[in-house]
C-alpha positions in Angstrom: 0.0 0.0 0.0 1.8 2.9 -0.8 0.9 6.6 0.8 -2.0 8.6 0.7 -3.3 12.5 1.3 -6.3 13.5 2.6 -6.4 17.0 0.2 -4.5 18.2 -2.4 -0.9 19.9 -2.0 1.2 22.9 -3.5 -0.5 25.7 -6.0 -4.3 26.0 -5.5 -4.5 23.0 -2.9 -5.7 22.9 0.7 -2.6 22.3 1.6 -3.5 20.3 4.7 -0.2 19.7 7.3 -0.3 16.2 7.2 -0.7 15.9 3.3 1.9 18.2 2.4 4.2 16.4 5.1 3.7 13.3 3.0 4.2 14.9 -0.2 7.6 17.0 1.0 8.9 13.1 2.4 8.0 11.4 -1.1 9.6 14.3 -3.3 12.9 14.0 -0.8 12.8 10.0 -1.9 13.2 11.0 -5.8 16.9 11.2 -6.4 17.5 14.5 -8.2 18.4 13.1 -11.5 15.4 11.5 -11.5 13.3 15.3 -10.4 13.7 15.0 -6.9 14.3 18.2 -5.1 18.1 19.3 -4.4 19.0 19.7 -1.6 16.1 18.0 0.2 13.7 19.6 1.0 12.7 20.3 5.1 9.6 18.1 5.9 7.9 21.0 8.0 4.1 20.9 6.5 4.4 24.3 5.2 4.4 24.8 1.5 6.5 27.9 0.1 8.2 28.4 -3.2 10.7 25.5 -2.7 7.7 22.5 -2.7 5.8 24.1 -5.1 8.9 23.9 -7.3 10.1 20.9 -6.5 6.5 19.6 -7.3 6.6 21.3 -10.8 10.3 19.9 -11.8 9.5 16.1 -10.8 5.8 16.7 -13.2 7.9 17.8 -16.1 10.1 15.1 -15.3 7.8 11.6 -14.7 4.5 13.1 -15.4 4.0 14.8 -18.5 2.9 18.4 -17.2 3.8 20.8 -14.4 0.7 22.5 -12.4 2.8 22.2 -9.1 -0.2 20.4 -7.6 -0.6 16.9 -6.0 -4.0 15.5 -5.6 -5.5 12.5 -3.6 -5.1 9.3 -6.0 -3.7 11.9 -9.2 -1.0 11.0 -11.3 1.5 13.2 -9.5 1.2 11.0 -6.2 1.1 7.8 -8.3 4.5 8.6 -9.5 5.9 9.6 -6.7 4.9 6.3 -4.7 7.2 4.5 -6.9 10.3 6.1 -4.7 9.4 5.3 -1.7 11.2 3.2 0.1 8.9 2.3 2.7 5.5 1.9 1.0 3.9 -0.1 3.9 4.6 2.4 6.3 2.2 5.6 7.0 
């Protein structure tokens, strides 16, 4: 089972703590040649300019487009469960 939100994170989302604390730990598992963010990014809940971008660069990278948003059960999060290393954890 890999990880879930509960809203959507980064531009336009409801950028719920939790969610975007899941979605900041997921983009810190994609190695940056690959479109993960460098460096890491700090898994504080709080979205600024640095997870929004880091959501746009791994899109253009694995998903096709770039709307710096993650959404429950989207492509975006589909992609990014591939990296984790620790899918059966919450």
């Amino acid at each position: 089972m890999s990880k879930s939100i509960e809203s959507s994170v980064g531009h336009n989302g409801q950028n719920v703590k939790s969610s975007v604390m899941t979605v900041q730990y997921l983009l810190n598992c994609v190695p940056a040649a690959q479109g993960g963010p460098q460096p890491e990014l700090a898994v504080d809940g709080i979205v600024g300019p640095r997870t929004i971008a880091a959501i746009k660069r791994f899109q253009a990278r694995k998903v096709g487009f770039a709307d710096g948003r993650v959404d429950p059960g989207g492509k975006t999060l589909a992609a990014l469960g591939v990296f984790d290393p620790y899918p059966h954890q919450p």
